[in-house]
N, C-alpha and C positions, 0 to 999 in steps of 0.2 A: 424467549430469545428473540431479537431485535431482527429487523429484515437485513440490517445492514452488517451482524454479527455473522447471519445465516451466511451472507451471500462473501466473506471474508473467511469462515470455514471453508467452503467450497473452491474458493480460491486457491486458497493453501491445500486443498486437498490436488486439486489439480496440476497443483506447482510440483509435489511432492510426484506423482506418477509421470510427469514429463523427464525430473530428475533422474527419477530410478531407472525409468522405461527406461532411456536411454545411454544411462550406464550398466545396465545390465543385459543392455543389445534386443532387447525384447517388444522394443516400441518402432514402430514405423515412422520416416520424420515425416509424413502426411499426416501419422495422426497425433505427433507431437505437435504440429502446426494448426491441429484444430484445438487441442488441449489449451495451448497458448490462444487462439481467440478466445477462448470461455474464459481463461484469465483476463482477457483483457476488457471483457462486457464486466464481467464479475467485480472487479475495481475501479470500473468507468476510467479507464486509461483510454481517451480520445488518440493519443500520439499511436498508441499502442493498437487500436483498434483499426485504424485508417493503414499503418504498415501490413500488419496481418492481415487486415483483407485484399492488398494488392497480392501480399502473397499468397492468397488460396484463391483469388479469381482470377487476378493476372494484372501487371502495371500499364494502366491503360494508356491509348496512345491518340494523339491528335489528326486533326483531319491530313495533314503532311505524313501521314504514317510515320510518326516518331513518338517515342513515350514522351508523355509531357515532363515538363522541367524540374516541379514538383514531385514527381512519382520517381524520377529518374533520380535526384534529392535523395529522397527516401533510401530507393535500392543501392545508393552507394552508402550510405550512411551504413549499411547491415549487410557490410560485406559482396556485394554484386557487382564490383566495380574491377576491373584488370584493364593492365598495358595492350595495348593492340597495333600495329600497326598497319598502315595503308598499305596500298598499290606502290605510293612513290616510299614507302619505308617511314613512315614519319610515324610516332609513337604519339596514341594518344587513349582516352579513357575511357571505354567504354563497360556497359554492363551486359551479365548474361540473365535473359528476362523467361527463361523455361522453370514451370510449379517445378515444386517439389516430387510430385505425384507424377510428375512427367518423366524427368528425371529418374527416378524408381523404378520406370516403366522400361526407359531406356536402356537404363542398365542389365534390368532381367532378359529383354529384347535381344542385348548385344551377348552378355553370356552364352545364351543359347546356340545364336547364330553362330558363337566359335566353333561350338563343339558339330554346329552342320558342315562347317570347313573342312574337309579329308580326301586326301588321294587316295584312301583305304577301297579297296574296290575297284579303282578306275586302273584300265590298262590300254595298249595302243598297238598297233601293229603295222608294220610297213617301212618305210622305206624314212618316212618323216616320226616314225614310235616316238625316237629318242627327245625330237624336239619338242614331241606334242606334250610328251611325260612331263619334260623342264619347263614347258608355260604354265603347265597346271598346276605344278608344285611351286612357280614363281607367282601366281594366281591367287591359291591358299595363303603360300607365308604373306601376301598382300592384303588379302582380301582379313584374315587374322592380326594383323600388324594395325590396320587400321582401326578393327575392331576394341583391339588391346586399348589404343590411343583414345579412343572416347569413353570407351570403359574407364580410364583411369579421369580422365576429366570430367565424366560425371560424377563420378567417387568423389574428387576433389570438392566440384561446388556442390555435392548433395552435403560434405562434411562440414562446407561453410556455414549452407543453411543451417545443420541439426547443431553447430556450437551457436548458431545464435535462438535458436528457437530453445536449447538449452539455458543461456545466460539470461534470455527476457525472464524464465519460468525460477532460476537461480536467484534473478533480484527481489522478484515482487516475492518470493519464501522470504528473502532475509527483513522485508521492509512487512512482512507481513508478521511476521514473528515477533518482529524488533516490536511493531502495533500490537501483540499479543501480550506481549512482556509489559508493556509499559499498562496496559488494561488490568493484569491481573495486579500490578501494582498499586491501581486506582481503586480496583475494588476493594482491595486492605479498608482502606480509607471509605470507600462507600459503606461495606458492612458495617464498618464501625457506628457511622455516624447514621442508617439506618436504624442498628440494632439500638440507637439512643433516640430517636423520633418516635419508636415505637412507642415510647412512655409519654409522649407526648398527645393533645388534643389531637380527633379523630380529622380535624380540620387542616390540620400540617399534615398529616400524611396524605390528604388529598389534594394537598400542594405538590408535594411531593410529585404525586405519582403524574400530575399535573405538566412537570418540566420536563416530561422522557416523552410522554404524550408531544407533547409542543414542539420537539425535537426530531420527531420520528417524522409532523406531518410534511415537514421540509416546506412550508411557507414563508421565507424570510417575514413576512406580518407578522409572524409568531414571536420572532426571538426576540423585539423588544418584552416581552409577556413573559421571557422565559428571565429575562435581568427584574422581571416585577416579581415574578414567584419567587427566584432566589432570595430577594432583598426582605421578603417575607419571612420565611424560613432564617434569614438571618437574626430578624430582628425578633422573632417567638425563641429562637437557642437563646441568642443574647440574655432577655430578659429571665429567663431559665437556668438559666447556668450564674447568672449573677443571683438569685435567689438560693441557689444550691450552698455555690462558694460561700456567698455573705450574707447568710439567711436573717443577720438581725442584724442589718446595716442598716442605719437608717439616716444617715447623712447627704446630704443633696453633693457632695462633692468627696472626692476620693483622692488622696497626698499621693502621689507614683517617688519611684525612687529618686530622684529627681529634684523633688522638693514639688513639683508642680501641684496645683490642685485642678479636675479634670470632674467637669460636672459628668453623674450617673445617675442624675436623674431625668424621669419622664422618659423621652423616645431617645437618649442619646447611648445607644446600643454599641459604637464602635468605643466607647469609652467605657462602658460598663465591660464589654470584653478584655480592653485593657485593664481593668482593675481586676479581671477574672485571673487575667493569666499572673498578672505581678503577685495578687494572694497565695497562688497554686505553686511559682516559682519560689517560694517564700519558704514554702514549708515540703519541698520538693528534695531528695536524698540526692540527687546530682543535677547537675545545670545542665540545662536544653536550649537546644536553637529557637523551641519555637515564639519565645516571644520578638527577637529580632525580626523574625522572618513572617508571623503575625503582622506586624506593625505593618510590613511592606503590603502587606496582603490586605489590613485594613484599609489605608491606601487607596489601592487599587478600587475596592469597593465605593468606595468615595466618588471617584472619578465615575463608576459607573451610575452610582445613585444621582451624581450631579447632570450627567446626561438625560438620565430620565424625568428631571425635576423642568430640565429646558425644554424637555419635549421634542429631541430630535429620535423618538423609536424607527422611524424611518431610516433611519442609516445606521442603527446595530445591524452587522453582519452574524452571520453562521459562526464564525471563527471566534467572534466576543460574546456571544452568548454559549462555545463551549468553554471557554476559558473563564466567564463568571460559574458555572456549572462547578469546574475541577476546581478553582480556586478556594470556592466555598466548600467544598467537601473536604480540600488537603488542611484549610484554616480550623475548621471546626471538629477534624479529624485527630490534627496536631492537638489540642485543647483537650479534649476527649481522652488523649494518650495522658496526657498533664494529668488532667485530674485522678484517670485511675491509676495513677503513679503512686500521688501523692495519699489515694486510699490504701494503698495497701502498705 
C-alpha cells in the first residue's frame, strides 16, 4: 500500500470519528478540532491547515493589538463573525476570538458557579432583615441571570465552531470517498491489464513496476520518465495484441472500415491497435464504445509522444503524467475487455 493511499485511509478514518463523535454527543469539540487538523496534514489542505491552526492556538494579532486582517478573513469566513454595536449605537462586524477549549472551559466554570448561587442557608436579623434578605436574593437572581446569559452565548458559538469543524470533516469524507470510488473503479481496469502483462516479457513488468516507483518519488524530473515507461508499455501491448488478433497478417497496411489504408507495419503501434480493435469489433456479439473512444485516447497519446520527441520533459507536470498513467490503462483495459469478449 502506497504512502499516499495510507495517509487517505487515515483521513477518512478521522473524518468518520469527528462525524459520529459528534452526532452522537460523545466527542469534545476540542478534540474534534484536533481530529480536523490531522485531516488536514493528512490531505495537505494548506487553506485547511492555516484555519485550524489559528483555531487551536489562537488568531494572532498585530503589534496595534488587533488580529491581523488575514486571520480576521479567515475567522469570519468559518463563522466568528456578529453584529455589534458601539458606544454611539452604530452596528458593526466584529469576531469572537476565544479556542474552543476555552469556551468548554467556560461553560463548565459558569454551570457550576450557578448552582454556588443560593440564599439557601443565609438569614438576617434586625431591624434592616427584610432589606438585607431582598438585596441577596436580588444579588443571586443577578448574579445567576448573568451567568445564565454567557452560558447561553458560549453554547451558541461553541455550536458554531462544532458545525463547522463538523462540515470541514463532512466534506473531505465525501471528496474522499468520491477519491475511493473512482480508484476502485481504476483498479477494474488495472487488474485487468496487469493480469495481461503478466504473460508478457519479464522486462515490461519491470517497466511496469517502474511507473508507480516514479510516482511515488514526487520529483517532477521523474514524470517526463513516467510518459517514456508508459509509451513503452504501449508500444510492447501494441505489438502483442496485433500478433494475437492477426497472427498471420502479413501485410504492411491494413483497409479500416472507411476504406482507408493505415500502415502496421514496423513501429507504427497506434495503427496496429487500430486494426486490433476494428478485427475484435468485427467479429464482436454486440457493439462497444470502445473503439470511438480508443481513437480519442490514441490521440491523446500522440500528443504526448509528440512532446517527448521535442524534448520539452521539463514541463510535463504531475497531473499529465497521471492522466498518461489512467489513460493507458482505461485504453488498453477497454481492448482487453474486446478481446475477451470476442473469445468466448
Amino acid at each position: 500500500m502506497s504512502n499516499i493511499t495510507t495517509k487517505k485511509m487515515q483521513a477518512l478514518e478521522a473524518c468518520e470519528k469527528v462525524i459520529n463523535g459528534i452526532e452522537d454527543g460523545v466527542l469534545s469539540v476540542s478534540s474534534a478540532l484536533l481530529l480536523c487538523k490531522k485531516i488536514a496534514r493528512l490531505v495537505n489542505d494548506e487553506e485547511g491547515q492555516e484555519w485550524l491552526g489559528y483555531e487551536y492556538g489562537g488568531y494572532p494579532r498585530g503589534d496595534n493589538g488587533y488580529i491581523l486582517h488575514n486571520a480576521w478573513q479567515t475567522a469570519a469566513r468559518h463563522g466568528r463573525s456578529y453584529q455589534s454595536e458601539d458606544k454611539d449605537g452604530k452596528k458593526q462586524e466584529v469576531i469572537f476570538t476565544e479556542l474552543c477549549g476555552e469556551i468548554e472551559a467556560s461553560i463548565e466554570s459558569d454551570k457550576k458557579a450557578i448552582n454556588n448561587y443560593t440564599t439557601q442557608g443565609y438569614s438576617a436579623s434586625g431591624d434592616y432583615a427584610h432589606w438585607a434578605t431582598n438585596n441577596m436574593a436580588n444579588a443571586v437572581f443577578r448574579g445567576t441571570n448573568d451567568l445564565r446569559k454567557n452560558i447561553k452565548t458560549s453554547e451558541r458559538r461553541l455550536s458554531i465552531l462544532k458545525a463547522q469543524y463538523y462540515d470541514y470533516a463532512v466534506r473531505w469524507q465525501i471528496e474522499l470517498q468520491f477519491g475511493n470510488t473512482a480508484q476502485s473503479v481504476f483498479e477494474e481496469y488495472q487488474e485487468k491489464v496487469d493480469s495481461y502483462f503478466t504473460s508478457m516479457p519479464t522486462s515490461t513488468l519491470q517497466k511496469l513496476n517502474a511507473i508507480e516507483d516514479l510516482m511515488e518519488d514526487g520529483n517532477p524530473e521523474r514524470y517526463a520518465q513516467v510518459l517514456t515507461s508508459c509509451r513503452r508499455l504501449w508500444t510492447e501491448t501494441a505489438k502483442k495484441l496485433f500478433e494475437e488478433v492477426l497472427p498471420n497478417y502479413t501485410e504492411k497496411t491494413f483497409k479500416t472500415k472507411l476504406g482507408k489504408d493505415i500502415d502496421v507495419s514496423g513501429d507504427h503501434d497506434n495503427n496496429k491497435l487500430s486494426a486490433v480493435i476494428e478485427t475484435l469489433q468485427s467479429k464482436a456479439a454486440k457493439n462497444t464504445l470502445v473503439g470511438s473512444e480508443t481513437i480519442y485516447l490514441i490521440d491523446w497519446m500522440e500528443q504526448i509522444n509528440s512532446r517527448q520527441s521535442v524534448g520539452v520533459h521539463s514541463e510535463v507536470t504531475r497531473e499529465e503524467a497521471m492522466q498518461c498513467i489512467i489513460h493507458t490503462y482505461i485504453t488498453l483495459g477497454d481492448i482487453l475487455s474486446l478481446k475477451a469478449a470476442v473469445k468466448e
